[in-house]
MIDRENVO-363492 format. One record per residue (C-alpha): x, y, z; residue number from 1. Coordinates in Angstrom, 2 decimals. Each point is the difference from the previous one (the first is absolute). Layout:
<rec xx="X" yy="Y" zz="Z" num="NUM"/>
...
//
This chain:
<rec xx="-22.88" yy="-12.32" zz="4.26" num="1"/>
<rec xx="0.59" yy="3.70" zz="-0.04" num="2"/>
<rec xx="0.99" yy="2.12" zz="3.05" num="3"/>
<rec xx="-0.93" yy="3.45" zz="0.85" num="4"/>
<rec xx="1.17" yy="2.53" zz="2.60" num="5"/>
<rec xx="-2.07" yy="0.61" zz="2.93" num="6"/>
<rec xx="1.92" yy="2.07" zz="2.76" num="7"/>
<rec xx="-3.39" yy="0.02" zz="2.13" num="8"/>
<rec xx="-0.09" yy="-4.21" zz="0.01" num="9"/>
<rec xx="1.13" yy="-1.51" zz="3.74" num="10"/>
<rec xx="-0.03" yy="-3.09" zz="1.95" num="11"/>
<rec xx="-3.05" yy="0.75" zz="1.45" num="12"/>
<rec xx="-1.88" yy="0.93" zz="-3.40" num="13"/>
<rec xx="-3.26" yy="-1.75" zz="-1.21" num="14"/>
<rec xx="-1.28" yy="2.53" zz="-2.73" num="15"/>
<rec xx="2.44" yy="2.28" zz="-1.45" num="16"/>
<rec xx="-1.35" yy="3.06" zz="-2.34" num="17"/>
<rec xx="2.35" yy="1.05" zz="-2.72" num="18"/>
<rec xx="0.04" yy="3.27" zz="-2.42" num="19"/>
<rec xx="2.07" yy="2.27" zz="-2.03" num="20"/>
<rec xx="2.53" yy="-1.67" zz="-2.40" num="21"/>
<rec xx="-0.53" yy="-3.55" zz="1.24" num="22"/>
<rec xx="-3.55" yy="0.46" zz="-0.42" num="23"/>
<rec xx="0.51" yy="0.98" zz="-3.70" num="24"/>
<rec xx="2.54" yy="-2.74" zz="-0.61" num="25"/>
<rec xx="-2.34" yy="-2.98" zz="1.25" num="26"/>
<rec xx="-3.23" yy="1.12" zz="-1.51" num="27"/>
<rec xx="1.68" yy="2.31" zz="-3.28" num="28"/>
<rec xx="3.06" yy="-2.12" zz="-0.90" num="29"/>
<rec xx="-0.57" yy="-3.42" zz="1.14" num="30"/>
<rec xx="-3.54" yy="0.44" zz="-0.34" num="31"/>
<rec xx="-0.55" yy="-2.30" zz="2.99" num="32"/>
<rec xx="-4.20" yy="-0.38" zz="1.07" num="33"/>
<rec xx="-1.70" yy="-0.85" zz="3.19" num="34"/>
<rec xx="1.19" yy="-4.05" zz="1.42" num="35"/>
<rec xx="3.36" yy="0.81" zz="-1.32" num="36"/>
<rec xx="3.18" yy="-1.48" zz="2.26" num="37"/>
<rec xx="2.99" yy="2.49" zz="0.38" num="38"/>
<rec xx="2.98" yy="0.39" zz="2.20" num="39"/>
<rec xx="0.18" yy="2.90" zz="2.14" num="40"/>
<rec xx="3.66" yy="1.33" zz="1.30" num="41"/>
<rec xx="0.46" yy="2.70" zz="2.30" num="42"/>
<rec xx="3.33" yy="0.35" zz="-0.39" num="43"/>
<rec xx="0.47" yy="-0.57" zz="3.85" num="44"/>
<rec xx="0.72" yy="-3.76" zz="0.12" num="45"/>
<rec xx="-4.24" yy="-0.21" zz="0.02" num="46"/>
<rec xx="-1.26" yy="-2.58" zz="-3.07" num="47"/>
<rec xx="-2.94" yy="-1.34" zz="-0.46" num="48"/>
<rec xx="-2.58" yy="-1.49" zz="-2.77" num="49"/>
<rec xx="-3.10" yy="1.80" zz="0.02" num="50"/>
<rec xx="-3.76" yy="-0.53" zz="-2.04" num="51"/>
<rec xx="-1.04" yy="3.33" zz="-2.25" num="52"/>
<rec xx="-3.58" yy="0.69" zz="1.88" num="53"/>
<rec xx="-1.01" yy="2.89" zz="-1.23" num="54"/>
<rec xx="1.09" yy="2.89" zz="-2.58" num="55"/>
<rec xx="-1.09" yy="3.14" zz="-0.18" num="56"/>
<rec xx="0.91" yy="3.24" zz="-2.37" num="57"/>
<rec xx="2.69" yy="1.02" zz="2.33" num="58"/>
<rec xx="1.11" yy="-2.98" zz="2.65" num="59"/>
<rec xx="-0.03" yy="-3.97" zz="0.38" num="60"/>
<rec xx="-0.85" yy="-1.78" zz="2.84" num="61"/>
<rec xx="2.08" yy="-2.89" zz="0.57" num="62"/>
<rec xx="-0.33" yy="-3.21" zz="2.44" num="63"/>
<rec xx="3.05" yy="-1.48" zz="1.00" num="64"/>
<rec xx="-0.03" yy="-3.62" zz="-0.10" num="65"/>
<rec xx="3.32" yy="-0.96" zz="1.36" num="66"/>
<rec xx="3.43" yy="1.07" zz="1.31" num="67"/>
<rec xx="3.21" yy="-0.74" zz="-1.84" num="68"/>
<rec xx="2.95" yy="0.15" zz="2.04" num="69"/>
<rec xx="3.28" yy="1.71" zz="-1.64" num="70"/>
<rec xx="3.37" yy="0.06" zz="0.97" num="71"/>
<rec xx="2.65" yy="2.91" zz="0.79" num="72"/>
<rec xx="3.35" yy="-0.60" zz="-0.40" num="73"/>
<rec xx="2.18" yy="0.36" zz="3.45" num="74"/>
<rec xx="1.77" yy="1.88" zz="0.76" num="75"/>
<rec xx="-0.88" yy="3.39" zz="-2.34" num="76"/>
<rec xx="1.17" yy="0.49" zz="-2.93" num="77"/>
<rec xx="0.28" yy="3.74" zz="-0.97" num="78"/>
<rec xx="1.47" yy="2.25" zz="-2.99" num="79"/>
<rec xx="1.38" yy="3.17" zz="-0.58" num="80"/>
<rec xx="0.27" yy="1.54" zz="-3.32" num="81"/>
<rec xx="0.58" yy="3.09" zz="-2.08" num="82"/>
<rec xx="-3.29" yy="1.62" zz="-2.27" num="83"/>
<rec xx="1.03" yy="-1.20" zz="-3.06" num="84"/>
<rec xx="-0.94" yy="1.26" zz="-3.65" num="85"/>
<rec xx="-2.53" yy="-1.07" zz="-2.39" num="86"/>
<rec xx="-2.29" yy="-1.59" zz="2.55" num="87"/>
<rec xx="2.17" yy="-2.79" zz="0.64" num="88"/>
<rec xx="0.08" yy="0.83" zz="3.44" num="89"/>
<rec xx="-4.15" yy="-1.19" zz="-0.37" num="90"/>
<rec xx="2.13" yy="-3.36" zz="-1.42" num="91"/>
<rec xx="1.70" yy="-0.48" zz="3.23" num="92"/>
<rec xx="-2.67" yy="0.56" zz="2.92" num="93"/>
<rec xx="-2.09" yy="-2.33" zz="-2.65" num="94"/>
<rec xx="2.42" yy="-2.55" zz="0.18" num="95"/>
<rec xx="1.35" yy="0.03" zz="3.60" num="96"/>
<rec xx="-4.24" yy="0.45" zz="0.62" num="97"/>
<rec xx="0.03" yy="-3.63" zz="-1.45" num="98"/>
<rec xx="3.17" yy="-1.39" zz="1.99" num="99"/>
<rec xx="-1.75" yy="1.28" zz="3.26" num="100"/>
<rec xx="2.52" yy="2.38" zz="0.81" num="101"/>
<rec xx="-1.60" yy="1.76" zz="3.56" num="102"/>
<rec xx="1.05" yy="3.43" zz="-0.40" num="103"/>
<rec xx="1.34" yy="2.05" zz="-2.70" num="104"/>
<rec xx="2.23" yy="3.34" zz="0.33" num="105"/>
<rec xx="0.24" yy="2.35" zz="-2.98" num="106"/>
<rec xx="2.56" yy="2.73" zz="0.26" num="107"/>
<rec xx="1.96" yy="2.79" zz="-1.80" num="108"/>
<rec xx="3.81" yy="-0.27" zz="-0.22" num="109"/>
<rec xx="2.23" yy="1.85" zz="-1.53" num="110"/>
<rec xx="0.06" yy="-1.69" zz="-3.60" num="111"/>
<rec xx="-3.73" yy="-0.06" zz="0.20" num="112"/>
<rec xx="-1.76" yy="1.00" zz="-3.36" num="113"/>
<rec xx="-3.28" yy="1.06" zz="1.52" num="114"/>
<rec xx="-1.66" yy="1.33" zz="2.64" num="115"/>
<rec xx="-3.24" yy="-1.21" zz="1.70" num="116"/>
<rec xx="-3.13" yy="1.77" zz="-0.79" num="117"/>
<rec xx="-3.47" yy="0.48" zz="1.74" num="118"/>
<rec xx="-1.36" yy="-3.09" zz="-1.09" num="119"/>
<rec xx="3.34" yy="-2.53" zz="0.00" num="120"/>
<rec xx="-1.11" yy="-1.96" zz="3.16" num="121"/>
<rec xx="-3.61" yy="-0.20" zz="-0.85" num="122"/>
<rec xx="0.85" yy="-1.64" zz="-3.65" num="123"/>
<rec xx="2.84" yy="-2.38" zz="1.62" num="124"/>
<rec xx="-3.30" yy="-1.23" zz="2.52" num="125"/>
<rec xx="-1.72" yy="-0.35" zz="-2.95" num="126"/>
<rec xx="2.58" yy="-2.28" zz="-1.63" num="127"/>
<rec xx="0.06" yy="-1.76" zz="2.62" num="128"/>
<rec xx="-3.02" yy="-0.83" zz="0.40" num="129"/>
<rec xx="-0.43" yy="-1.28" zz="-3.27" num="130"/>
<rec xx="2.37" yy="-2.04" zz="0.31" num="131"/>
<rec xx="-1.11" yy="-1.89" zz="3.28" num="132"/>
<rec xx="-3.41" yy="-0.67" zz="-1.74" num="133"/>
<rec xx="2.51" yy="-1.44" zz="-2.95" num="134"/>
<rec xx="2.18" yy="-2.36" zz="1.94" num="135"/>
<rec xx="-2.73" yy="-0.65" zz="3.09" num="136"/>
<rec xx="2.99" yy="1.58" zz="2.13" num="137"/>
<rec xx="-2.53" yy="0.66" zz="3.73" num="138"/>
<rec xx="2.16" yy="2.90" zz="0.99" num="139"/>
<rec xx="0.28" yy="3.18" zz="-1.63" num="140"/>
<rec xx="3.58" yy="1.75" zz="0.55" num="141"/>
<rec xx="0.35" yy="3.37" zz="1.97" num="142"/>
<rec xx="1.50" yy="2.02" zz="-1.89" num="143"/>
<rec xx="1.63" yy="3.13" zz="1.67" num="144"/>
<rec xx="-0.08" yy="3.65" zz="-0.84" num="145"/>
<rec xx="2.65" yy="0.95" zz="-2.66" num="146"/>
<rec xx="3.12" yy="1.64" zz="1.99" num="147"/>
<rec xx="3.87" yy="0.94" zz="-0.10" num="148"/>
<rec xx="2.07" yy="-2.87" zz="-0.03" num="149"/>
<rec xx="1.26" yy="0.66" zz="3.64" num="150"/>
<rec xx="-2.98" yy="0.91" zz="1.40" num="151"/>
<rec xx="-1.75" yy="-3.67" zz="-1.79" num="152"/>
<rec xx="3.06" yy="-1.78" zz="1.87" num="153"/>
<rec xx="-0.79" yy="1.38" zz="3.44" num="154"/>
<rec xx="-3.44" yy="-1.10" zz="-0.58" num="155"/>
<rec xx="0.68" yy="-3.34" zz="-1.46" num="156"/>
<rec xx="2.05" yy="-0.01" zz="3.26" num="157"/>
<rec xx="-2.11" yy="0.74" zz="2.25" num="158"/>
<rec xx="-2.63" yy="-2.28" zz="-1.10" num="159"/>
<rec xx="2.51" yy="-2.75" zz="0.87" num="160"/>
<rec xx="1.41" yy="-1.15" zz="-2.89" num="161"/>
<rec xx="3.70" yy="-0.94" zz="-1.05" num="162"/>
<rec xx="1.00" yy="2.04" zz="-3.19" num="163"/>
<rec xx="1.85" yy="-2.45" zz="-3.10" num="164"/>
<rec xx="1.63" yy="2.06" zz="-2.81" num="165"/>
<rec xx="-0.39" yy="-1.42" zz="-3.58" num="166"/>
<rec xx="3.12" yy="1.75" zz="-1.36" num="167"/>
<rec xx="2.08" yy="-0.27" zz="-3.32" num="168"/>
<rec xx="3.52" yy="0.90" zz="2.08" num="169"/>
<rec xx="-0.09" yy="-3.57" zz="1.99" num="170"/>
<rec xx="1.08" yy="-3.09" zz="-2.17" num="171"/>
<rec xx="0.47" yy="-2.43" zz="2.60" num="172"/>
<rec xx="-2.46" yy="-0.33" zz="3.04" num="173"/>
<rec xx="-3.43" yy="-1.36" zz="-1.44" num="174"/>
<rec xx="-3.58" yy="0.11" zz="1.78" num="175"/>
<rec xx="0.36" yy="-3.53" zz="1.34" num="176"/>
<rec xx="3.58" yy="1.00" zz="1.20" num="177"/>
<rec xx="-2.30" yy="2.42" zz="2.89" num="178"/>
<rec xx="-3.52" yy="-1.41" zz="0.32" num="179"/>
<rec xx="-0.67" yy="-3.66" zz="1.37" num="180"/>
<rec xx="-2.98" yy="-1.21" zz="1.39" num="181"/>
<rec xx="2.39" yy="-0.49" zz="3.26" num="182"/>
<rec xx="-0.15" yy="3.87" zz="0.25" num="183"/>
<rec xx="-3.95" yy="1.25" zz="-0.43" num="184"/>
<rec xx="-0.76" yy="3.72" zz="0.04" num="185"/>
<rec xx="-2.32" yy="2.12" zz="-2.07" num="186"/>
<rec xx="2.13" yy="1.12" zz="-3.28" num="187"/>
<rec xx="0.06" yy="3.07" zz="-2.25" num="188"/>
<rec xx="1.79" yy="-0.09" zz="-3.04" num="189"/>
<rec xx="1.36" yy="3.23" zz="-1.42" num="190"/>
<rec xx="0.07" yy="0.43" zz="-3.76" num="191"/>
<rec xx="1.73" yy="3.16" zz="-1.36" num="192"/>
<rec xx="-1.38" yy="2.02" zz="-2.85" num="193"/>
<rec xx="0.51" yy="-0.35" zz="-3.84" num="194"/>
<rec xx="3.56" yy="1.47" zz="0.44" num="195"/>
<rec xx="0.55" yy="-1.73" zz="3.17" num="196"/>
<rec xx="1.33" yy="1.73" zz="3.39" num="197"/>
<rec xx="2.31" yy="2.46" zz="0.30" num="198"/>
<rec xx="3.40" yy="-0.14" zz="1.40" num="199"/>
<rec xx="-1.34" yy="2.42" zz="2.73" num="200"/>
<rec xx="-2.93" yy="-2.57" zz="1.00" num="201"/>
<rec xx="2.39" yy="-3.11" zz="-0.27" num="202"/>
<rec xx="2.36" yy="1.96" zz="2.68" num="203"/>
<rec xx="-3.28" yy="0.93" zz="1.73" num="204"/>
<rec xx="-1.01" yy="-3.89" zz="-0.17" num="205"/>
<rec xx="3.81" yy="-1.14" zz="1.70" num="206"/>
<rec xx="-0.07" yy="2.47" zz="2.67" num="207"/>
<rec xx="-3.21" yy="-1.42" zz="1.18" num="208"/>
<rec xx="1.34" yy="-4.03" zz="-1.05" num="209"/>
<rec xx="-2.95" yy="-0.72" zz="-1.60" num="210"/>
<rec xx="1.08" yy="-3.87" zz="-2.29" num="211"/>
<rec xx="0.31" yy="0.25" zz="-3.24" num="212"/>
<rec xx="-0.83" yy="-2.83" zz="-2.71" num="213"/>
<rec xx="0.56" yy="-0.80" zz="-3.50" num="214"/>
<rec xx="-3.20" yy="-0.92" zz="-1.75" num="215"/>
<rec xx="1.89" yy="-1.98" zz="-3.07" num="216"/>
<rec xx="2.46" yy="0.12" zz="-2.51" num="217"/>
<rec xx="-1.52" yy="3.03" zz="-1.81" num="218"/>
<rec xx="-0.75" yy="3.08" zz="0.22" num="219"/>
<rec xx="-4.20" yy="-0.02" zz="0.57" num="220"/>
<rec xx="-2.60" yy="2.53" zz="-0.74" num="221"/>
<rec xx="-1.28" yy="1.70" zz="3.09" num="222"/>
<rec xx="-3.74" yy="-1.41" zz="-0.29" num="223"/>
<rec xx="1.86" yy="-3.62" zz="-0.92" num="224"/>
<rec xx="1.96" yy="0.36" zz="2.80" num="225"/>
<rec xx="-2.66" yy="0.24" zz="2.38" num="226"/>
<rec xx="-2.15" yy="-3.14" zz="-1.00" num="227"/>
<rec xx="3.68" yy="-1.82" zz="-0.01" num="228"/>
<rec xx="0.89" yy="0.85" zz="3.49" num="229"/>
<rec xx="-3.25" yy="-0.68" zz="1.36" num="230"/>
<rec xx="-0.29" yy="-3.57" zz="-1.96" num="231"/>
<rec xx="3.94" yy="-0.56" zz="1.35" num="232"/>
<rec xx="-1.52" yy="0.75" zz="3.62" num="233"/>
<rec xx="-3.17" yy="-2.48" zz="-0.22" num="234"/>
<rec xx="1.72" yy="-2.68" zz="-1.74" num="235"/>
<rec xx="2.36" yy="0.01" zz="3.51" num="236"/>
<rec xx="-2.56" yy="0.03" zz="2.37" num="237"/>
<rec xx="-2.10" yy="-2.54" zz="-1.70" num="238"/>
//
């Protein structure tokens, strides 16, 4: 049965209106009538069946029928990555979207080939969001503001998490070498850019002993790297 976003929908909801784009993909691409069953997601760990009431030209009204219960995955699992070229960037925070990553960092480093724009965050939300109705994933990701490397670390920091480096330079100590399920705290990954870090950001990463990790025996793209590490963290805590 399909699923559609509704940010508005809660625990305590009986009738839920929807507009906008979800309107126009119910009624315009699914062509979905009055008595129709859908799932409703409000990207907030809220998910429920609901009845199609009523439609009107511009907004459904929805009853919800019942509450489905969906799990988080303890403790956080976060990632922080360089904006990447040729939308694949939109490939990751798709992907990691569908893993049920919790938070997601984008930043600029020094190899960075792009900067953000007005719209970045707004378009990574939107990816996102398609890809929780895909996967039936009940919590959308925050993702942060685009900043400087240093200053996405301090935050990443100060939101409580322990920093892992994905890094090319280490061929020995692996993900399972650092993370047990012995040892729970909320996680963020780093991924470098296209070129990877430079030499001044590794020093930058050993003055402040942040663990390092080899991902495999090759050399991964960046967006590749991200879904690994992720998958390589959920497989241990599983």
């Amino acid at each position: 049965m399909p699923c559609f976003y509704a940010a508005n929908l809660t625990k305590q909801s009986k009738l839920i209106e929807i507009s906008a784009s979800e309107h126009h993909h119910i009624t315009r691409v699914f062509r979905f009538t009055e008595g129709k069953e859908i799932f409703l997601n409000s990207g907030k760990g809220v998910y429920a069946k609901a009845l199609i009431k009523e439609i009107s030209k511009k907004h459904l009204t929805c009853q919800i029928l019942d509450f489905i219960p969906k799990e988080k995955y303890q403790p956080d699992i976060a990632l922080a990555f360089s904006l990447l070229r040729n939308k694949n960037d939109h490939l990751l925070v798709e992907k990691l979207t569908e893993l049920g990553v919790a938070e997601l960092f984008p930043f600029e480093s020094d190899y960075s080939v792009r900067k953000a724009s007005n719209n970045t965050i707004e378009k990574f939300n939107i990816s996102a969001i398609e890809a929780i109705k895909q996967c039936d994933n009940g919590y959308l990701p925050l993702i942060n503001q685009v900043k400087k490397l240093k200053n996405q670390i301090e935050e990443i920091q100060n939101k409580g998490y322990e920093i892992l480096i994905a890094s090319e330079k280490e061929k020995k100590i692996s993900l399972k070498d650092i993370v047990t399920k012995e040892n729970l705290k909320p996680i963020c990954i780093l991924i470098g850019p296209e070129g990877g870090f430079s030499q001044e950001e590794f020093d930058y990463f050993a003055e402040k002993n942040f663990k390092q990790y080899k991902l495999g025996l090759n050399i991964l793209r960046a967006e590749t790297a991200g879904i690994c590490a992720v998958s390589q963290v959920i497989n241990i805590l599983l």
